[in-house]
C-alpha positions as CSV (number, residue, x, y, z in Angstrom):
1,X,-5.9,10.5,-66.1
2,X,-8.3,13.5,-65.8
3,X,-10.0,14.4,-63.0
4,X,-13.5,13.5,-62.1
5,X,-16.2,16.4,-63.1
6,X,-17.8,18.3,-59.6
7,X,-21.4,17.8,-60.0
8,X,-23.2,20.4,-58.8
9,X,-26.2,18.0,-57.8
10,X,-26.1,15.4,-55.2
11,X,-26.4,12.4,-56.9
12,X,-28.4,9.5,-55.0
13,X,-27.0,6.4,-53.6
14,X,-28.1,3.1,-55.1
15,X,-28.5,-0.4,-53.9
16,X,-25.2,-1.2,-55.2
17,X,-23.0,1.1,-53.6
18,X,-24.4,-0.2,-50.1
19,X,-23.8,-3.7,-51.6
20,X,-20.1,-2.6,-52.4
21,X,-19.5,-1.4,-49.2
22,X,-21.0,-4.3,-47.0
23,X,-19.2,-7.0,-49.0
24,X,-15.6,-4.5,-48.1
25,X,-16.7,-4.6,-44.9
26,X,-17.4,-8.8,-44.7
27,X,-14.4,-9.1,-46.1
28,X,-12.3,-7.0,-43.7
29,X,-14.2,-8.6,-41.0
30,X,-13.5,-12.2,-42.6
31,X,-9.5,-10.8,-42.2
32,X,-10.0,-10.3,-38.6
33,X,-11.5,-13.2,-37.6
34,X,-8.5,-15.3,-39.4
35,X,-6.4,-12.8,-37.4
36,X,-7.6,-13.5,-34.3
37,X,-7.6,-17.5,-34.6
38,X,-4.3,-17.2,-35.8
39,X,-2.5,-15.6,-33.0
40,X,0.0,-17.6,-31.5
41,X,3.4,-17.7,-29.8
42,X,5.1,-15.1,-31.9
43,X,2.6,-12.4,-30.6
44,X,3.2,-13.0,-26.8
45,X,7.0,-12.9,-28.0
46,X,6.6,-9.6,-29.4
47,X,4.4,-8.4,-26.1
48,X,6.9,-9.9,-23.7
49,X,10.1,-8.3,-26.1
50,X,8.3,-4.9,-26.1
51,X,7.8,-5.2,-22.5
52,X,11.6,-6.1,-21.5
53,X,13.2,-3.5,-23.2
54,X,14.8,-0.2,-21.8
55,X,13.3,2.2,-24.2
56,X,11.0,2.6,-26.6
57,X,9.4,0.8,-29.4
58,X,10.1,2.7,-32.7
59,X,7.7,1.6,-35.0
60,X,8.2,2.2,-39.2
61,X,6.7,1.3,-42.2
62,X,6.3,2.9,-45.8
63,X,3.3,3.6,-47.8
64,X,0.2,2.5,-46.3
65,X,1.8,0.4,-44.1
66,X,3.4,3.7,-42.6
67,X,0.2,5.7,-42.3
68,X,-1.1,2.2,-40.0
69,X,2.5,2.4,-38.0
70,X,1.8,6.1,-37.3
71,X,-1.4,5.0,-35.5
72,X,-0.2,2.2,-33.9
73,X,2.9,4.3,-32.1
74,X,0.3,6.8,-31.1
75,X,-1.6,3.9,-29.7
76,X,1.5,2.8,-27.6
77,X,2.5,5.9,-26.6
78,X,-0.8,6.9,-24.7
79,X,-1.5,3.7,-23.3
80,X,1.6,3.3,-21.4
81,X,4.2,1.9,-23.5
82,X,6.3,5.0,-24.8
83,X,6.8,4.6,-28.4
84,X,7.1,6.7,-31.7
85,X,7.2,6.7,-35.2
86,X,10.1,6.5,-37.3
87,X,9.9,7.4,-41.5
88,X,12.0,4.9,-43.2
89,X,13.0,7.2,-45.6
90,X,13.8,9.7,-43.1
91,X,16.1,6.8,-40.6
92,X,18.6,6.7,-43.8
93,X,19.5,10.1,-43.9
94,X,20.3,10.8,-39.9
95,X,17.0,10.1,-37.9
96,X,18.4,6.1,-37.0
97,X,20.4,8.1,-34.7
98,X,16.8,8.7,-32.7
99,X,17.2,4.4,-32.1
100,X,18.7,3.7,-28.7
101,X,20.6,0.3,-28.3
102,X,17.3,0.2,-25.3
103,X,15.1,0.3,-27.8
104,X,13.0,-2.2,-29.9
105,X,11.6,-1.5,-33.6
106,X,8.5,-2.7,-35.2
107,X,8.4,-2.9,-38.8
108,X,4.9,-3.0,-40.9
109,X,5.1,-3.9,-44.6
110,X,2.8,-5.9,-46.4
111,X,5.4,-7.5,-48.7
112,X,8.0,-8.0,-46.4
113,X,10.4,-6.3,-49.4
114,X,10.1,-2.6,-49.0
115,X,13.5,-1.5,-50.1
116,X,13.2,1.4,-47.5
117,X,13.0,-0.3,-44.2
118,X,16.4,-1.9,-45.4
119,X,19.0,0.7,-43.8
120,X,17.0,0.3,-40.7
121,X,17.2,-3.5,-40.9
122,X,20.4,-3.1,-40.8
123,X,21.0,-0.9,-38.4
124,X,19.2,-3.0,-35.7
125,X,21.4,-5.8,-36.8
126,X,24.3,-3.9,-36.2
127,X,23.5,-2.7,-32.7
128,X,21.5,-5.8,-32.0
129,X,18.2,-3.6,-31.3
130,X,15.4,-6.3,-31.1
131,X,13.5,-6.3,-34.4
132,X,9.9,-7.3,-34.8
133,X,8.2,-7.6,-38.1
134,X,4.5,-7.5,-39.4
135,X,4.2,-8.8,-42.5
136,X,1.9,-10.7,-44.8
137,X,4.4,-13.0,-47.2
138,X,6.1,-16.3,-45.4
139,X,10.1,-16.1,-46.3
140,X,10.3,-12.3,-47.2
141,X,13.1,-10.4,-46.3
142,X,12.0,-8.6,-43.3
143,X,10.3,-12.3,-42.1
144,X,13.9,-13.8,-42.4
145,X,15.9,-10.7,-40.9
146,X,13.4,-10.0,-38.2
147,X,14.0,-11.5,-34.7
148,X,10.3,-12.1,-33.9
149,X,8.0,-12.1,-37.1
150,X,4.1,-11.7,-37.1
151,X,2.5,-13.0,-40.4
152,X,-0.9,-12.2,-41.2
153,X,-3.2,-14.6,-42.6
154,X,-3.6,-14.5,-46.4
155,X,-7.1,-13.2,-46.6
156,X,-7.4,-11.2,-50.3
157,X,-7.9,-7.4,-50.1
158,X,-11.1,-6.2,-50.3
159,X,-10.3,-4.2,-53.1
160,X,-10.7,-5.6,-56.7
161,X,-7.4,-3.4,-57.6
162,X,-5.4,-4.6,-54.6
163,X,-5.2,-1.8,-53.2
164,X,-4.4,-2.0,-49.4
165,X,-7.6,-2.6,-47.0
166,X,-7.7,-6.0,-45.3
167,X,-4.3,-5.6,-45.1
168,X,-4.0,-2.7,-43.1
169,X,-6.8,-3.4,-41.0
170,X,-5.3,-6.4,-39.6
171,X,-2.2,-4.4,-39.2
172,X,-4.4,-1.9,-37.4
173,X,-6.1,-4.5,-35.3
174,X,-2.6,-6.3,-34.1
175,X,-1.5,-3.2,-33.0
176,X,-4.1,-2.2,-31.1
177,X,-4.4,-6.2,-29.8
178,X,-0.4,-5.4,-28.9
179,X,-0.5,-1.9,-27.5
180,X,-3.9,-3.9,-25.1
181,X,-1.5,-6.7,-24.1
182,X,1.0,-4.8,-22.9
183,X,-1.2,-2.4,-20.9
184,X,-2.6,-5.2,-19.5
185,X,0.7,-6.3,-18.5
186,X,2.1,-3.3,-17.0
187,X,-1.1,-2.5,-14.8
188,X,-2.1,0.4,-16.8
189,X,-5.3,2.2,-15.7
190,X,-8.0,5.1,-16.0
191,X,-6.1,7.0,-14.0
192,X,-2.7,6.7,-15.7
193,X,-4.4,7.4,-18.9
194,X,-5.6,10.3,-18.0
195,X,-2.6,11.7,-17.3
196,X,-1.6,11.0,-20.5
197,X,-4.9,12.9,-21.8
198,X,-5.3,16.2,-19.9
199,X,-7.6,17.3,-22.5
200,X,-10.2,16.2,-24.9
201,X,-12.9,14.1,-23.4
202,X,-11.2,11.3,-22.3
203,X,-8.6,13.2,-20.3
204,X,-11.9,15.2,-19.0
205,X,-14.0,11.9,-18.2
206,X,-11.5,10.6,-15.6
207,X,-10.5,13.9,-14.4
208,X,-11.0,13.1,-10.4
209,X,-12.3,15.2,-7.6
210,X,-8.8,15.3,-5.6
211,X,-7.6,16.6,-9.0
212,X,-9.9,19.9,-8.9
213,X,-10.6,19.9,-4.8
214,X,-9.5,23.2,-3.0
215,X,-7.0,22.2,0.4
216,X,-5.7,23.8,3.4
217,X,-6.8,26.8,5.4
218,X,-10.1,27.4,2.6
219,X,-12.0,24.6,4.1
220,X,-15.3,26.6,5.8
221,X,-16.1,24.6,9.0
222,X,-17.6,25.0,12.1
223,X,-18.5,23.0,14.9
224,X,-22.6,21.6,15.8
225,X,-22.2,24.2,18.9
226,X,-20.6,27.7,17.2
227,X,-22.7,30.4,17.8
228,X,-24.7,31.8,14.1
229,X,-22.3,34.4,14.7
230,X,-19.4,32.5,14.2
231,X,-21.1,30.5,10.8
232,X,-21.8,33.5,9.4
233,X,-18.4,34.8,9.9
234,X,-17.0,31.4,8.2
235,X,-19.4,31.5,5.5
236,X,-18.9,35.4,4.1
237,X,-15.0,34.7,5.0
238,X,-14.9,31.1,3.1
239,X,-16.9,32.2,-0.1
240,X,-18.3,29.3,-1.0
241,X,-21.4,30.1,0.3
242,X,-22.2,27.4,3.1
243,X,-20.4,26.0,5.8
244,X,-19.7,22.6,7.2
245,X,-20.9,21.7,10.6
246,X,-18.9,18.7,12.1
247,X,-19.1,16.9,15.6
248,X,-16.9,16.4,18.5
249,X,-15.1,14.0,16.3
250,X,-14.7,16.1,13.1
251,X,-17.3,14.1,11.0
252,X,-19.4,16.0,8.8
253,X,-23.3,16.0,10.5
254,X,-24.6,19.0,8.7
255,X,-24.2,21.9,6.2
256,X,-25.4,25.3,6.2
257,X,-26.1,27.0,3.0
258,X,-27.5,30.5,2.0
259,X,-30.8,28.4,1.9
260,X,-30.8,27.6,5.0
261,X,-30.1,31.3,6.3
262,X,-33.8,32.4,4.5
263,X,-35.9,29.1,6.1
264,X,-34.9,30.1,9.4
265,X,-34.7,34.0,8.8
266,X,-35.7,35.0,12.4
267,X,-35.1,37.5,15.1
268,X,-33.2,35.0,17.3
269,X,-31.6,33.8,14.2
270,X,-28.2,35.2,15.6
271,X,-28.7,33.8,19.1
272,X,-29.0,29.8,17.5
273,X,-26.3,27.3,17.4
274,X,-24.9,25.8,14.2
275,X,-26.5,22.4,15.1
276,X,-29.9,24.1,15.1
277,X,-30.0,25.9,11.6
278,X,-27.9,23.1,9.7
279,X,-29.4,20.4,7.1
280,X,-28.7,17.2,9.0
281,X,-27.1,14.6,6.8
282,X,-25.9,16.4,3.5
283,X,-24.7,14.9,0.2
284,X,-21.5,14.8,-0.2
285,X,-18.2,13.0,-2.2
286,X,-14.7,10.8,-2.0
287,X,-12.0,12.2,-3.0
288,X,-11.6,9.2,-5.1
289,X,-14.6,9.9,-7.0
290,X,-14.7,11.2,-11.0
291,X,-15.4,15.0,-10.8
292,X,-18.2,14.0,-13.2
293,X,-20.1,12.4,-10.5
294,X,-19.5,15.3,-8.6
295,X,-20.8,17.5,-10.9
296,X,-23.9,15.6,-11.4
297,X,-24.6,15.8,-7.8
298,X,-24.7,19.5,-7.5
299,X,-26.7,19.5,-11.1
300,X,-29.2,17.3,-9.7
301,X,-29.4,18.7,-5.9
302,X,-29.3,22.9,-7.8
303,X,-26.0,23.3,-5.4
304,X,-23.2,24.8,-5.9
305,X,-20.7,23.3,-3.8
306,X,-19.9,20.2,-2.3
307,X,-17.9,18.4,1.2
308,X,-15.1,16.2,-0.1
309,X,-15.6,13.2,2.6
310,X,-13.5,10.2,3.2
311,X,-14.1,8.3,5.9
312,X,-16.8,10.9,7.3
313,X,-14.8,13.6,7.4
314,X,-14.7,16.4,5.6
315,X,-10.8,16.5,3.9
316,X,-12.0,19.3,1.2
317,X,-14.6,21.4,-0.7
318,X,-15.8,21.3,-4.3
319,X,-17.3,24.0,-6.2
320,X,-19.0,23.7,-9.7
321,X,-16.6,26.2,-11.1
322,X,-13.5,23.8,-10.3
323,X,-15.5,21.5,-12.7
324,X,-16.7,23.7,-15.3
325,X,-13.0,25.5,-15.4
326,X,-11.5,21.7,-16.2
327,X,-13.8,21.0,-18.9
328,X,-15.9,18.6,-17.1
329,X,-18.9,17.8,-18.5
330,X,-21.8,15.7,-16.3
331,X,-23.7,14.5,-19.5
């Protein structure tokens, strides 16, 4: 077949090509929604197999169906449940030796015949490795070898040729719906994810202030009664350009900042007490607390560092830098 011709001008969109492309859309909806009502015991199965096994869940499939099973493993894996795709092609000639007797594998294919997935059929029979199957044909071979089988609801593709689309996006959908379950079931949370997710913004969003926080002997503190003196000692020593003033109990009353310093530049500046110069009641953050709310706070207030406080006392400093260093971002 030859190859389209590159026009050169952009050609403009007509009513029918948005008309196409609602009614493939209604139609892959229409799959969903028959995917959803037809859940039932053979998905909780598959969640509570997944979730008893060992090792991983090595999930294969060929053509389309493999490009959707590549998806769906990365889904797993960063949501808790450690997984990974396996090529079908590739698991006949040495790469079943990656499947681990603790290990469970679940096989996509929309006819339930693919010739490839056979050798690996066969090898979870052999070594009795729990096999789930997608599918979208009742009494297929993968349906009848499988040890928990998930048929999807005969809803025609949305493309006049055939060609895989509804299909896939159910597949899509139940393995997202599977990879959910499953965190749900092993207590999964923001905080875990992000571990798996040091980087990009999702990794970045949940990034938490005891993650970025500076500790130990950095901590620039002073008491409400040390002589100016000593806070200005403790400030140009600290670096961060302020100092905390805590009471007899080591809660945080007050901060000193180079601001500060200026509104009270006088000659018996030196002869004050920390407790006279300081901003009574500052702003400050839990430990707990996502660094971009931290950052927001020094945006908004035009500071530059912040008192980690739990409980009312001050456990660490924060400076912007930590946060623009890790990528945080306060928008």
């Amino acid at each position: 077949m030859p190859l389209k011709p590159k026009h050169t001008a952009t050609i403009p969109a007509s009513g029918s090509d948005v008309a196409h492309g609602k009614a493939v859309l209604a139609q892959e909806i229409r799959g969903l929604e028959e995917l959803a009502a037809s859940l039932d015991g053979a998905f909780s199965k598959a969640v509570a197999c997944i979730a008893g096994i060992s090792g991983r869940v090595i999930v294969s499939g060929m053509g389309k169906s493999g490009h959707i099973a590549r998806k769906i493993a990365a889904t797993m894996a960063s949501t808790g449940t450690p997984a990974f795709f396996v090529h079908p092609g590739e698991a006949s000639h040495g790469d079943l030796g990656m499947i681990t007797s603790g290990d469970a594998v679940l096989a996509l294919s929309n006819s339930g015949e693919t010739s490839e997935l056979s050798d690996l059929v066969s090898y979870c029979k052999r070594f009795s490795i729990p096999l789930i199957a997608v599918v979208r044909r009742h009494g297929s071979m993968l349906v009848e070898a499988a040890d928990i089988a998930m048929v999807l609801p005969e809803v025609p593709e949305a493309s006049p040729t055939g060609a895989p689309t509804t299909s896939t996006t159910m597949m899509l959908a139940l393995g997202d719906a599977l990879a959910v379950a499953l965190l749900e079931r092993n207590g999964f949370t923001r905080d875990d994810f992000s571990v798996f997710h040091p980087g990009g913004k999702l990794g970045q969003a949940f990034i938490r202030v005891s993650d970025l926080m500076h500790s130990g002997d950095g901590l620039p503190l002073v008491t409400e009664s040390a002589p100016m003196r000593e806070v200005l000692v403790t400030m140009t020593a600290k670096s961060f350009g302020c100092a905390g003033v805590v009471d007899g109990k080591g809660a945080l009353t007050g901060v000193i900042t180079d601001g500060d310093l200026r509104r009270h530049m006088q000659p018996d500046l030196i002869d004050k007490r920390a407790g006279e110069v300081m901003t009574k009641n500052p702003v400050g953050v839990r430990s707990q607390a996502l660094a971009v709310e931290a950052l927001k706070i020094m945006n908004d207030r035009a500071i530059t560092s912040l008192f980690v406080v739990d409980n009312g006392i001050p456990v660490d400093i924060l400076h912007i830098h930590d946060c623009l260093r890790a990528g945080v971002d306060s928008k």
